[in-house]
mmJSON file of the N, C-alpha and C atoms, coordinates in Angstrom:
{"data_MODEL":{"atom_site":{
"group_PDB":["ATOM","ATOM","ATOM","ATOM","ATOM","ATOM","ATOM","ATOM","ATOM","ATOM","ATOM","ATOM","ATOM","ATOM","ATOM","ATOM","ATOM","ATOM","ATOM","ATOM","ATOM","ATOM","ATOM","ATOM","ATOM","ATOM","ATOM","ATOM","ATOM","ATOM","ATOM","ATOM","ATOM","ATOM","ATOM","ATOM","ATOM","ATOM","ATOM","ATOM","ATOM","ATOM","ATOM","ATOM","ATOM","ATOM","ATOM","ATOM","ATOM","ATOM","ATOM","ATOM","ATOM","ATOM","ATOM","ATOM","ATOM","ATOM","ATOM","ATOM","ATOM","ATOM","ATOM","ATOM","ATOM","ATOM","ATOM","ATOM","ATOM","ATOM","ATOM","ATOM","ATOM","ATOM","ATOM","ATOM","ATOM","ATOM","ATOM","ATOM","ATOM","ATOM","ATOM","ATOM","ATOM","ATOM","ATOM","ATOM","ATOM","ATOM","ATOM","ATOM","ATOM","ATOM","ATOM","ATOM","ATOM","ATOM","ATOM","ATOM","ATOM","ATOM","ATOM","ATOM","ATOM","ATOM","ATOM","ATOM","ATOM","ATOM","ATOM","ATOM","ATOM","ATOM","ATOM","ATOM","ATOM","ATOM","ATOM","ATOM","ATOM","ATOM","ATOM","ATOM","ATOM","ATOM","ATOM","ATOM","ATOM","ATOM","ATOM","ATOM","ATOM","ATOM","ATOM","ATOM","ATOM","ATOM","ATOM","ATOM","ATOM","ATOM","ATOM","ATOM","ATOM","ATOM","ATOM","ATOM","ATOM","ATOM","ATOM","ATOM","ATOM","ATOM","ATOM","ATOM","ATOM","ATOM","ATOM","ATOM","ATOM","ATOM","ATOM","ATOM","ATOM","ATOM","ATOM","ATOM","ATOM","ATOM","ATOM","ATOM","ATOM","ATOM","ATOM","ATOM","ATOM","ATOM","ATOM","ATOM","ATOM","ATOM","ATOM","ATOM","ATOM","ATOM","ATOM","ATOM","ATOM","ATOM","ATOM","ATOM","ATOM","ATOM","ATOM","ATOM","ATOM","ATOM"],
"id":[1,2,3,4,5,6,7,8,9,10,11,12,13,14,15,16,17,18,19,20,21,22,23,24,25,26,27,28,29,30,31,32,33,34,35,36,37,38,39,40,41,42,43,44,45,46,47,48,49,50,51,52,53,54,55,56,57,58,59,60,61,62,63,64,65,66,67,68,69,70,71,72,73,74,75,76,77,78,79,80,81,82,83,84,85,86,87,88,89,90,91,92,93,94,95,96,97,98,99,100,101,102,103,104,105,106,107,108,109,110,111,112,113,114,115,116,117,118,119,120,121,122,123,124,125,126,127,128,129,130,131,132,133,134,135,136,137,138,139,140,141,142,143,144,145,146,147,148,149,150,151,152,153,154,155,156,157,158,159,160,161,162,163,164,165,166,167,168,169,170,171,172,173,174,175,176,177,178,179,180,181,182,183,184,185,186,187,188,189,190,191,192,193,194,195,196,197,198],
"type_symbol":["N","C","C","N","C","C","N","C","C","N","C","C","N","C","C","N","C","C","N","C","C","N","C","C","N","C","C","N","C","C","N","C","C","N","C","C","N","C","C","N","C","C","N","C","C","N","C","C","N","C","C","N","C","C","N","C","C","N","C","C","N","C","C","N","C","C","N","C","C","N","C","C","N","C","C","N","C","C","N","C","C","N","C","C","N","C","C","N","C","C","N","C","C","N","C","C","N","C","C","N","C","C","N","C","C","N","C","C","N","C","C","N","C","C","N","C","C","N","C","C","N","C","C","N","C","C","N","C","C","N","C","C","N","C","C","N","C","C","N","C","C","N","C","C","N","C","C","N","C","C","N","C","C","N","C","C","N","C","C","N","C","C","N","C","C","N","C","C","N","C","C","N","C","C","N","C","C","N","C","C","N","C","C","N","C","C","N","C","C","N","C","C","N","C","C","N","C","C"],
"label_atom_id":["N","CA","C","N","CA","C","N","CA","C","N","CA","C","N","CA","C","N","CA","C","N","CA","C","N","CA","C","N","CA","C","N","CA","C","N","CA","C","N","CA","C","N","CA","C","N","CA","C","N","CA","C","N","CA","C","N","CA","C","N","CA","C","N","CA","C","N","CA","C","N","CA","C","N","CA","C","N","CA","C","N","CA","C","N","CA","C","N","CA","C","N","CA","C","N","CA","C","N","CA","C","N","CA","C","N","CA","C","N","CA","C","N","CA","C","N","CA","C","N","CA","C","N","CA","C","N","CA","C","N","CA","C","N","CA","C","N","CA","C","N","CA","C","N","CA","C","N","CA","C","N","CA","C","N","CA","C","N","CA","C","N","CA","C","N","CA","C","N","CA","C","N","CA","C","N","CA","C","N","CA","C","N","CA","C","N","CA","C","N","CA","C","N","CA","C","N","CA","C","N","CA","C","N","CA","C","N","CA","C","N","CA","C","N","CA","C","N","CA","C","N","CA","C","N","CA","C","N","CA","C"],
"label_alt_id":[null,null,null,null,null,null,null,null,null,null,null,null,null,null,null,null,null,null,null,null,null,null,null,null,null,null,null,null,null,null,null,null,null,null,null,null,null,null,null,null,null,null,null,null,null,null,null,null,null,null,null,null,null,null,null,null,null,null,null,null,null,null,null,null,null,null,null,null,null,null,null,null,null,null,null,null,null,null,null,null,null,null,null,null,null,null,null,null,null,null,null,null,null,null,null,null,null,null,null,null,null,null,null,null,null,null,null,null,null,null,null,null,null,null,null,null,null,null,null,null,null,null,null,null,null,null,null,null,null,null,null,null,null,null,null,null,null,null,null,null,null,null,null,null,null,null,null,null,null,null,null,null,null,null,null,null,null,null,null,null,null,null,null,null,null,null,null,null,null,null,null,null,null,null,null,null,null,null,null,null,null,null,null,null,null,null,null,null,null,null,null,null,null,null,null,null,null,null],
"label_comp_id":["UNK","UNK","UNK","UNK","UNK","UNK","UNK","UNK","UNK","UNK","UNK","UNK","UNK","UNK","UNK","UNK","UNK","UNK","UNK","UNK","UNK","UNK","UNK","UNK","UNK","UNK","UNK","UNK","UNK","UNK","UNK","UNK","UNK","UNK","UNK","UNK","UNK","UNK","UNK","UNK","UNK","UNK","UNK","UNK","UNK","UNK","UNK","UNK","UNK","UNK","UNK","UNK","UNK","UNK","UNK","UNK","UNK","UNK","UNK","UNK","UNK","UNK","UNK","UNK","UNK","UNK","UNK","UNK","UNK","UNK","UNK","UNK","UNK","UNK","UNK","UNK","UNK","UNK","UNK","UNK","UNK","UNK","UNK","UNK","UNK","UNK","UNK","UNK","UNK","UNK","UNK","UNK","UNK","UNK","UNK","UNK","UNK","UNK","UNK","UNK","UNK","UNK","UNK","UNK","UNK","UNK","UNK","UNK","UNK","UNK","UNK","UNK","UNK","UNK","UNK","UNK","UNK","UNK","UNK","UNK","UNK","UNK","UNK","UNK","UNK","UNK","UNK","UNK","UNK","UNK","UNK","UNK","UNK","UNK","UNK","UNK","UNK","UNK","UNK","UNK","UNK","UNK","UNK","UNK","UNK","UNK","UNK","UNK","UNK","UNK","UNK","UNK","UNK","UNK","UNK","UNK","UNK","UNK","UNK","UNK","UNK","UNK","UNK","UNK","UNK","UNK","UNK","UNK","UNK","UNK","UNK","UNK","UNK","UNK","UNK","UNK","UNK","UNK","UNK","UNK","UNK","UNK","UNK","UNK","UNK","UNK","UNK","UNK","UNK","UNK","UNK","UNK","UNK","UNK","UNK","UNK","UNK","UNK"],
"label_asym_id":["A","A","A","A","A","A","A","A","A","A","A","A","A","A","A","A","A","A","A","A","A","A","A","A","A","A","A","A","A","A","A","A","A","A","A","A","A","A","A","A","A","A","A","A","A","A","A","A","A","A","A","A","A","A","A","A","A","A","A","A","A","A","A","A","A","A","A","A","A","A","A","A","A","A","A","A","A","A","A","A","A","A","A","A","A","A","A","A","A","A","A","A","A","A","A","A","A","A","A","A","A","A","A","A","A","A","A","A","A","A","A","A","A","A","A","A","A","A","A","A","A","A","A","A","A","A","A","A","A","A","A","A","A","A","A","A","A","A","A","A","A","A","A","A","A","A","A","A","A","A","A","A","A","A","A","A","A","A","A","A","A","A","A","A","A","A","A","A","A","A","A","A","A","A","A","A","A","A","A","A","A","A","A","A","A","A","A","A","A","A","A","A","A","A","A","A","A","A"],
"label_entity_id":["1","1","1","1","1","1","1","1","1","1","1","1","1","1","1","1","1","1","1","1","1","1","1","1","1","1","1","1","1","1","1","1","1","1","1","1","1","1","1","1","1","1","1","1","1","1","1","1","1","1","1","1","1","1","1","1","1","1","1","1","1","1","1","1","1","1","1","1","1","1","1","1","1","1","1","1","1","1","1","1","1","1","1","1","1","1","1","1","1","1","1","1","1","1","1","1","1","1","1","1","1","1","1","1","1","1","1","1","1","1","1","1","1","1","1","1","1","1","1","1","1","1","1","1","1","1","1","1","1","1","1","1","1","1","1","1","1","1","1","1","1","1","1","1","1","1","1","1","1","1","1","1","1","1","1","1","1","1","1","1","1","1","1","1","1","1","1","1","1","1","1","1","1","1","1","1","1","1","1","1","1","1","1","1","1","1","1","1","1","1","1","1","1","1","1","1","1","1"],
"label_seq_id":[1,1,1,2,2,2,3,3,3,4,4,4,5,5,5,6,6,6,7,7,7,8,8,8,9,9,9,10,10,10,11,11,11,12,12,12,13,13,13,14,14,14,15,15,15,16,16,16,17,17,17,18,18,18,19,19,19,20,20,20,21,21,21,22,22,22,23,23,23,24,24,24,25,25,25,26,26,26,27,27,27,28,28,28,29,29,29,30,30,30,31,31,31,32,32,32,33,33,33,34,34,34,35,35,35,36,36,36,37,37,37,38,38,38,39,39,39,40,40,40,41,41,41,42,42,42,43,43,43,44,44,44,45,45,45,46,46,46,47,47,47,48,48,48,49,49,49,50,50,50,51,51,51,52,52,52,53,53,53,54,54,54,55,55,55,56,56,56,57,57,57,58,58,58,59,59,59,60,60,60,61,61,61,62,62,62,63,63,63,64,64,64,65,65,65,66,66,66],
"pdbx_PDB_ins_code":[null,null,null,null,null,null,null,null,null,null,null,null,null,null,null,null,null,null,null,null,null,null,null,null,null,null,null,null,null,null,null,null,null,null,null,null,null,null,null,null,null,null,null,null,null,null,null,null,null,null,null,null,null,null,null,null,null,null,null,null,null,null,null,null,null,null,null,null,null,null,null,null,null,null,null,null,null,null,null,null,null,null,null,null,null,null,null,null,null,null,null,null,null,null,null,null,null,null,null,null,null,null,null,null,null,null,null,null,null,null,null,null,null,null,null,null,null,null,null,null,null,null,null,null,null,null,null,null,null,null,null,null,null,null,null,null,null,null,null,null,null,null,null,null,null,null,null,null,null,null,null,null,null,null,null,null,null,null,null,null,null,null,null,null,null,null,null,null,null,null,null,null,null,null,null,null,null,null,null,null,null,null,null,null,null,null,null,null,null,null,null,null,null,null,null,null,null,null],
"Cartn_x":[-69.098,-69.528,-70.864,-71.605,-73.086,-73.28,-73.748,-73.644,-75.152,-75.472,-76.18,-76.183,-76.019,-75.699,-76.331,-76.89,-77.565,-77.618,-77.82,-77.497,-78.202,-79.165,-79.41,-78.309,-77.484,-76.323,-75.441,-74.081,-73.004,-72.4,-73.077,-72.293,-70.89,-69.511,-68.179,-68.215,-69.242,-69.209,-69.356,-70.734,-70.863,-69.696,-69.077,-68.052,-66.899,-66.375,-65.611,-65.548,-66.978,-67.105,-66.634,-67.233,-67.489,-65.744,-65.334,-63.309,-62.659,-63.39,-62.509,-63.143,-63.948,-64.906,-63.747,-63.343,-62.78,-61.158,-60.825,-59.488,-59.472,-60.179,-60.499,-60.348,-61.149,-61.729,-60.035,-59.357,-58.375,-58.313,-59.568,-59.793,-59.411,-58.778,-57.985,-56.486,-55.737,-54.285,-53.485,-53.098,-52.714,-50.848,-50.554,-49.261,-48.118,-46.695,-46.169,-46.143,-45.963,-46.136,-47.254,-46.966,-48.246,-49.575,-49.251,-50.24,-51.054,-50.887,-52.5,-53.128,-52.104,-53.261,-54.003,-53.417,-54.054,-55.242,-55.018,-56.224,-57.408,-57.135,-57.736,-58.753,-57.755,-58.22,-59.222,-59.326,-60.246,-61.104,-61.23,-62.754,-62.976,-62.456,-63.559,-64.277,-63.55,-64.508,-65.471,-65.23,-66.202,-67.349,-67.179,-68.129,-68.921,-67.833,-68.821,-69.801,-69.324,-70.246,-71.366,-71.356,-72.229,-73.616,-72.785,-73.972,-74.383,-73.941,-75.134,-75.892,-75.266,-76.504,-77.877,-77.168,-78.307,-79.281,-78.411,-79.419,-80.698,-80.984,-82.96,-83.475,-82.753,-83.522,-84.351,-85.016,-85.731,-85.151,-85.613,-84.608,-84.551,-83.082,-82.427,-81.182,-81.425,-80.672,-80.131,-79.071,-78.652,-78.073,-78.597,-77.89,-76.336,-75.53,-74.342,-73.563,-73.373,-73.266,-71.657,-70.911,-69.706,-69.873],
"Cartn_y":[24.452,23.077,22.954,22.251,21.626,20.521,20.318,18.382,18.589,17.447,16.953,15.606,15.304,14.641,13.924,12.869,11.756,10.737,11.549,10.41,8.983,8.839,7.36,6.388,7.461,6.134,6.105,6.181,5.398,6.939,6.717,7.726,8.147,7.251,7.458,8.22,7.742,8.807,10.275,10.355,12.203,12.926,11.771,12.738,12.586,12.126,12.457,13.375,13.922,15.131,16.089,15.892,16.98,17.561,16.63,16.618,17.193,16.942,17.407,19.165,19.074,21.115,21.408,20.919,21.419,21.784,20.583,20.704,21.513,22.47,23.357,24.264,24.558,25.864,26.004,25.666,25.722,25.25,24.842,24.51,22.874,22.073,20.964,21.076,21.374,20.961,20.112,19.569,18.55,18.728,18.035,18.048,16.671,16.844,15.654,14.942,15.679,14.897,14.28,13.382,11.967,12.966,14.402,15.207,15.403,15.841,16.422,15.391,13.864,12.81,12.381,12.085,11.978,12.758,14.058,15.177,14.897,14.814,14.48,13.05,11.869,10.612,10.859,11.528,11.6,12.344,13.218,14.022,13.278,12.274,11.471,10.7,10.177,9.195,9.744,10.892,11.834,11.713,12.531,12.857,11.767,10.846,8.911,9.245,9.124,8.795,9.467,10.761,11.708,11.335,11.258,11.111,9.918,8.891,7.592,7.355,8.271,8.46,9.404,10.783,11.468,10.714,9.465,8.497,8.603,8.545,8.717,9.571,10.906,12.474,12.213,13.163,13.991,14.743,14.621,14.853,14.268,13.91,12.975,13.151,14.6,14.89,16.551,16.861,18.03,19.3,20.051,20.478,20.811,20.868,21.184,22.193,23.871,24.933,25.188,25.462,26.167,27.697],
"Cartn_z":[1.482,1.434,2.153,1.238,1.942,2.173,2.911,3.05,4.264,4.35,4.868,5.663,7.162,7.76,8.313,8.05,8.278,9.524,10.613,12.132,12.035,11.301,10.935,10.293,9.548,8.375,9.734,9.282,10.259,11.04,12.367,13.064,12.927,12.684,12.309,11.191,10.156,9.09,9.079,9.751,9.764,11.173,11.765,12.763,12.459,11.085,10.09,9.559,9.068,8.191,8.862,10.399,11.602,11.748,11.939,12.109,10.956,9.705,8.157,8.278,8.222,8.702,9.986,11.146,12.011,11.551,10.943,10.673,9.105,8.549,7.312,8.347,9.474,10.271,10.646,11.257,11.878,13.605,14.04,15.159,15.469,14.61,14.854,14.265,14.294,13.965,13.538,12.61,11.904,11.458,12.105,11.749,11.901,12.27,12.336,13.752,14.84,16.258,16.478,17.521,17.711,18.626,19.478,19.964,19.161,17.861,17.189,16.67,16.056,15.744,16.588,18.08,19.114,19.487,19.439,19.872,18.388,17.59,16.176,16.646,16.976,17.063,18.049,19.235,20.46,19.983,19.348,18.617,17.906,17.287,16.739,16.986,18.2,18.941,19.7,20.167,21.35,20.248,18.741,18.176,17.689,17.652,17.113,18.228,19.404,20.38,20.693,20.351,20.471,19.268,18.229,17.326,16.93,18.125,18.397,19.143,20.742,21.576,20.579,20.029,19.511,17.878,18.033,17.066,16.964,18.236,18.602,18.887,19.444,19.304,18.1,18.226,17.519,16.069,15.029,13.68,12.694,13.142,12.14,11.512,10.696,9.886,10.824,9.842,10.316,9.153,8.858,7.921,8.191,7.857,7.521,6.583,6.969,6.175,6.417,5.11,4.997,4.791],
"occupancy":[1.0,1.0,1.0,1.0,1.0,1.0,1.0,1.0,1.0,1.0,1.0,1.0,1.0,1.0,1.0,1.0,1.0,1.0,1.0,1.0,1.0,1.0,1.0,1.0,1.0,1.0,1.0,1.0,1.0,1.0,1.0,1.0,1.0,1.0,1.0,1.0,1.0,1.0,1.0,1.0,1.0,1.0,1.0,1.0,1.0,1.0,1.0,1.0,1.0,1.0,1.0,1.0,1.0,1.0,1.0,1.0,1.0,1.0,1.0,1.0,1.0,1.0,1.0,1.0,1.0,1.0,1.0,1.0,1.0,1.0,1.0,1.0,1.0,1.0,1.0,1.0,1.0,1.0,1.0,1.0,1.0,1.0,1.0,1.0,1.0,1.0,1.0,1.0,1.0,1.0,1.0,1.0,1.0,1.0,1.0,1.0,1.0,1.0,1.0,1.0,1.0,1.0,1.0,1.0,1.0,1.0,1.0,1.0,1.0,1.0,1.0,1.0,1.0,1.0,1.0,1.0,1.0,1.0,1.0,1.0,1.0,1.0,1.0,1.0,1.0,1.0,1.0,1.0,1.0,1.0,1.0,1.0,1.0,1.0,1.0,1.0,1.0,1.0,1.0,1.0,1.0,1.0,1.0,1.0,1.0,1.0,1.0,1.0,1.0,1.0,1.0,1.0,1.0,1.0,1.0,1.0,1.0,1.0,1.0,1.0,1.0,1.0,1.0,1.0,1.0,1.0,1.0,1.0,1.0,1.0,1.0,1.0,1.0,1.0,1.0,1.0,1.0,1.0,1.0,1.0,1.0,1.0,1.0,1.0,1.0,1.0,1.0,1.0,1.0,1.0,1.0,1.0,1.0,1.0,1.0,1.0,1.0,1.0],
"B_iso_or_equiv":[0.0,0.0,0.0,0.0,0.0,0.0,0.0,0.0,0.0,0.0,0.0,0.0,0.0,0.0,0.0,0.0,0.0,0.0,0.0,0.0,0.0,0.0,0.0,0.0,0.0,0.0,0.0,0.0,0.0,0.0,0.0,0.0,0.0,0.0,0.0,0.0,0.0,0.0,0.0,0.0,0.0,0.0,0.0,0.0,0.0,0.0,0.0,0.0,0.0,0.0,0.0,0.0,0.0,0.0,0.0,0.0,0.0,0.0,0.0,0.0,0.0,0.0,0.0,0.0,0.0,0.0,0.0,0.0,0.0,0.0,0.0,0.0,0.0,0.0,0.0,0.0,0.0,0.0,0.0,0.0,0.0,0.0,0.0,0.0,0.0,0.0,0.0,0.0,0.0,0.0,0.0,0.0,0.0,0.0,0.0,0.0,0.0,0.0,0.0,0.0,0.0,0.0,0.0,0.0,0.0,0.0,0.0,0.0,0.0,0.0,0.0,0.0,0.0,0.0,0.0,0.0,0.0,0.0,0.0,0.0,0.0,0.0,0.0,0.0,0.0,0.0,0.0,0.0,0.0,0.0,0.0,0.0,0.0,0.0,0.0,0.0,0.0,0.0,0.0,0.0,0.0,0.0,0.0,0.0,0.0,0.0,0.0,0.0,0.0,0.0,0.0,0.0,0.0,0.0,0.0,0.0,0.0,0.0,0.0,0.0,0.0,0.0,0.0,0.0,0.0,0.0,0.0,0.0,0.0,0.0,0.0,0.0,0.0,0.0,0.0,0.0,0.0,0.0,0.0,0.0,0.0,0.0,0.0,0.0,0.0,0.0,0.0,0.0,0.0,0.0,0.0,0.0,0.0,0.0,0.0,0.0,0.0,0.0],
"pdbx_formal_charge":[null,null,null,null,null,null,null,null,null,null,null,null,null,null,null,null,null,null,null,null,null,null,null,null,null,null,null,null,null,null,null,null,null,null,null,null,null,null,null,null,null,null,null,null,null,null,null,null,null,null,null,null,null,null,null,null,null,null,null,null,null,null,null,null,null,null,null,null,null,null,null,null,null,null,null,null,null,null,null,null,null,null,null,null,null,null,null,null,null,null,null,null,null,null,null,null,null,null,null,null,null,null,null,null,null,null,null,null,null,null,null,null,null,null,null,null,null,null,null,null,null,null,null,null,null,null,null,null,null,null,null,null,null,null,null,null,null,null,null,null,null,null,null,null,null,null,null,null,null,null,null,null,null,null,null,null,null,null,null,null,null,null,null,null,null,null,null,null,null,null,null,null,null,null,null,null,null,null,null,null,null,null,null,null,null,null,null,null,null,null,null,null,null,null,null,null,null,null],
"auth_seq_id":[1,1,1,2,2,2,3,3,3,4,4,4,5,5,5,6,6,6,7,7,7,8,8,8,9,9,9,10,10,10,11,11,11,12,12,12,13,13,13,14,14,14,15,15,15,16,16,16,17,17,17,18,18,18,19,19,19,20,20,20,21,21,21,22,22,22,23,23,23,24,24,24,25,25,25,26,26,26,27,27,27,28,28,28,29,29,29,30,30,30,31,31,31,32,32,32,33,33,33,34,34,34,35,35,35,36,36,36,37,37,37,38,38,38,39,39,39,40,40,40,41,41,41,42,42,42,43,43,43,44,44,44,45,45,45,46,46,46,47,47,47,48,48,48,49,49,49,50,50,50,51,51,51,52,52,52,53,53,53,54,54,54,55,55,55,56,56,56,57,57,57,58,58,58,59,59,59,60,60,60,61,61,61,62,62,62,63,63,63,64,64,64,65,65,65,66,66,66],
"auth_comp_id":["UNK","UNK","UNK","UNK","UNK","UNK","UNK","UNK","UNK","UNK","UNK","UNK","UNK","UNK","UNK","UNK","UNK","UNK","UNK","UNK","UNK","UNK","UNK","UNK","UNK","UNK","UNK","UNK","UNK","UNK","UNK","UNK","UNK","UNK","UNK","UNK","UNK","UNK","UNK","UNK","UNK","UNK","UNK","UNK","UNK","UNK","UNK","UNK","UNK","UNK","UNK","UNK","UNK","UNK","UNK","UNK","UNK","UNK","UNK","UNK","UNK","UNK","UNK","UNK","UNK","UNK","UNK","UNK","UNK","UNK","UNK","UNK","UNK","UNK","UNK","UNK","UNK","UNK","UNK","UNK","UNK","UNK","UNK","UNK","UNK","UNK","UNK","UNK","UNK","UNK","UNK","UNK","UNK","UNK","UNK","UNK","UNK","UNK","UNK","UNK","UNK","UNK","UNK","UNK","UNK","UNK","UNK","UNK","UNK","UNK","UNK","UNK","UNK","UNK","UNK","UNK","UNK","UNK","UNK","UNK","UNK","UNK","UNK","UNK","UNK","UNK","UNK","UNK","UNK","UNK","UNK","UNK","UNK","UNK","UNK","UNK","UNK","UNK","UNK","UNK","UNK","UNK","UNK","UNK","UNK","UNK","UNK","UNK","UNK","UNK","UNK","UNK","UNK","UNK","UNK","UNK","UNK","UNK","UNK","UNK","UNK","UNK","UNK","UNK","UNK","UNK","UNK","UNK","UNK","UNK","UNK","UNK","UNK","UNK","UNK","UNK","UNK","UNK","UNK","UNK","UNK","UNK","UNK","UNK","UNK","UNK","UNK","UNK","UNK","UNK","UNK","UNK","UNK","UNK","UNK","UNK","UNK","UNK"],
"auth_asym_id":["A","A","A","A","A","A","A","A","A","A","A","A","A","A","A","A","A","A","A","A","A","A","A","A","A","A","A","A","A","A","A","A","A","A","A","A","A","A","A","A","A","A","A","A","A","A","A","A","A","A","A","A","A","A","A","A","A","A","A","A","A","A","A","A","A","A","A","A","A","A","A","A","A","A","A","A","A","A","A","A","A","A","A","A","A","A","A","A","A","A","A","A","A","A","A","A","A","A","A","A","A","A","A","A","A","A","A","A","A","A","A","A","A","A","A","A","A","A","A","A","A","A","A","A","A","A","A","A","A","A","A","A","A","A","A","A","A","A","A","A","A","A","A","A","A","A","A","A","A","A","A","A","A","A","A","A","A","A","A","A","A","A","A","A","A","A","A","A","A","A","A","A","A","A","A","A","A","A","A","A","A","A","A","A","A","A","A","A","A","A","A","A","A","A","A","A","A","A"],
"auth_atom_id":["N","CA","C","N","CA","C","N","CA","C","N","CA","C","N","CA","C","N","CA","C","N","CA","C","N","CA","C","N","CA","C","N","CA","C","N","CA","C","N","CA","C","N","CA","C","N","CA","C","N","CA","C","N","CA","C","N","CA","C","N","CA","C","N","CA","C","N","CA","C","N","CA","C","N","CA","C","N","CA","C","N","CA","C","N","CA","C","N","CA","C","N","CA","C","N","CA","C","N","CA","C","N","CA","C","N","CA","C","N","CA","C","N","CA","C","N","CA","C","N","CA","C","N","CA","C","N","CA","C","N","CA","C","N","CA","C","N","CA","C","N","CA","C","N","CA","C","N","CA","C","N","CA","C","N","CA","C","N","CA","C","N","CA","C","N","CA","C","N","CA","C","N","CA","C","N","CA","C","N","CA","C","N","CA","C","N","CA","C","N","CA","C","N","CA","C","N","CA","C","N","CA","C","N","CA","C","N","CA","C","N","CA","C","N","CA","C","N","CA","C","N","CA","C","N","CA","C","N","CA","C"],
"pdbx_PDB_model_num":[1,1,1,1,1,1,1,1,1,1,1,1,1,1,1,1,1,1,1,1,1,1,1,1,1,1,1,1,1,1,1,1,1,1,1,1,1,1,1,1,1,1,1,1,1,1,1,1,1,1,1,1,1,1,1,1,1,1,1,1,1,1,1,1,1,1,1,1,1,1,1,1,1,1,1,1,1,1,1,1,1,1,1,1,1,1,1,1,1,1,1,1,1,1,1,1,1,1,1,1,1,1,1,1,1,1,1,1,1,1,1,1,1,1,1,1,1,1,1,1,1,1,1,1,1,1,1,1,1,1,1,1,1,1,1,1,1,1,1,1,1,1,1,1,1,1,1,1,1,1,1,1,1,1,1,1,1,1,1,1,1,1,1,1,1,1,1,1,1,1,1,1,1,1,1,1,1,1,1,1,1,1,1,1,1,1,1,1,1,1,1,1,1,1,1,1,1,1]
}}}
């Protein structure tokens, strides 16, 4: 997968993508107990947050390689 990630559009969006690549990699866990939605739900917000402070770096975009 290629994608291209746009820190100008909606930060929730590209740290969606970021979480769906993690949980493919095997590095998020997805299953029936409330622990992995939880651990799931908090990387997403970490990563919301991350890629609204880095809104105004330098960039913009990021490529994104599978």
């Amino acid at each position: 997968m290629t994608e291209i990630v746009n820190l100008n559009n909606t930060a929730a969006t590209a740290a969606l993508q970021v979480v769906i690549e993690l949980i493919r990699a095997g590095d998020l866990k997805i299953g029936g107990s409330g622990e992995e939605a939880a651990s799931i739900i908090a990387t997403h917000t970490q990563l919301t947050e991350h890629f609204k402070a880095a809104r105004g770096s330098a960039g913009g975009s990021i490529p994104v390689t599978r």
